[in-house]
C-alpha positions, 0 to 999 in steps of 0.5 A: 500500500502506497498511502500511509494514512487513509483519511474517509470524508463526506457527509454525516450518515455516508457510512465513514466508520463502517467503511473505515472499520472495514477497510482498516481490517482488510488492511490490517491497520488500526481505525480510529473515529476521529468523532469518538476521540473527540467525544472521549476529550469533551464529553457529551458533544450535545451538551458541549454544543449547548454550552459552548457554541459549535465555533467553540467545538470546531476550535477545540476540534482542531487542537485535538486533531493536532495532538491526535495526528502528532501521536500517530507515526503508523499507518492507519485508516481514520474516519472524520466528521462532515464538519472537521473538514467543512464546517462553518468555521472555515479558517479551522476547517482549512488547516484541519484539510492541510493538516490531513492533507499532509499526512495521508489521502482524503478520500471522499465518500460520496452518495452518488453524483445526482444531488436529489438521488444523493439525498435520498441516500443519507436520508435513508441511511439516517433514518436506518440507523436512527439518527436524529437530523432533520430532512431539512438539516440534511439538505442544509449540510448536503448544499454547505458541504458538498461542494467543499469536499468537491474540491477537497478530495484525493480520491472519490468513490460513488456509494449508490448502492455498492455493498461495503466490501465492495466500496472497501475494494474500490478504496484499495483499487484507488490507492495502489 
């Protein structure tokens, strides 16, 4: 394998962590979720937005993916929130995208390359997994982000409706 390390970007829902987790064991390379280990640093991260604003989140955000990344000298494969690399803040988002971009591949996972059909997907897969964002949230973040990761992204694969080990493949295919 080429890539030391194997950033996975897109939206919430996009299935990062499965693909990540599936990917770092074909591989045989550790998997982190960069949202866990925020979590595991700030507790709650509802309630940390409530408190503190999600600018407040972002920069904290970053300054524990700085220490993270510093700590990390093997390959691995690591999975990111949408927002680590697109969120509002874009000055914090920029360096979050230097900083991985230095390190490893971006690659981006991407629902398809219709907007409507795209949608429909993280709506879907949302909803499957129970999650609590709004129809309207999702088309809010899908119109914010997309076209940051567009422009992002060391390599694209289209999920649609590929099965995970097949999405896993594709990864492997595109990085060697």
């Amino acid at each position: 394998m080429k890539t030391k390390k194997i950033i996975l970007i897109g939206p919430r829902s996009i299935g990062k962590t499965t693909i990540g987790k599936k990917l770092a064991e074909r591989l045989n390379l550790k998997c982190y979720d960069f949202d866990s280990i925020v979590e595991e640093k700030l507790g709650n991260l509802d309630e940390y937005l409530s408190q503190f604003g999600a600018d407040k989140y972002r920069e904290e955000e970053h300054e524990i993916l700085v220490e993270f990344l510093k700590s990390m000298s093997n390959k691995f494969v690591m999975s990111v929130g949408g927002g680590t690399v697109a969120s509002q803040l874009k000055d914090v988002s920029s360096k979050n995208v230097d900083l991985l971009k230095t390190i490893g591949k971006l690659i981006y996972l991407c629902g398809s390359e219709n907007d409507s059909r795209a949608i429909d997907i993280l709506r879907q897969r949302e909803e499957s997994r129970g999650g609590n964002q709004s129809e309207e949230e999702t088309l809010k973040l899908y119109k914010l982000r997309t076209p940051i990761y567009e422009n992002i992204f060391d390599v694209k694969i289209i999920i649609e409706t590929k099965k995970p080990d097949e999405i896993v493949e594709e990864i492997i295919t595109e990085i060697n």
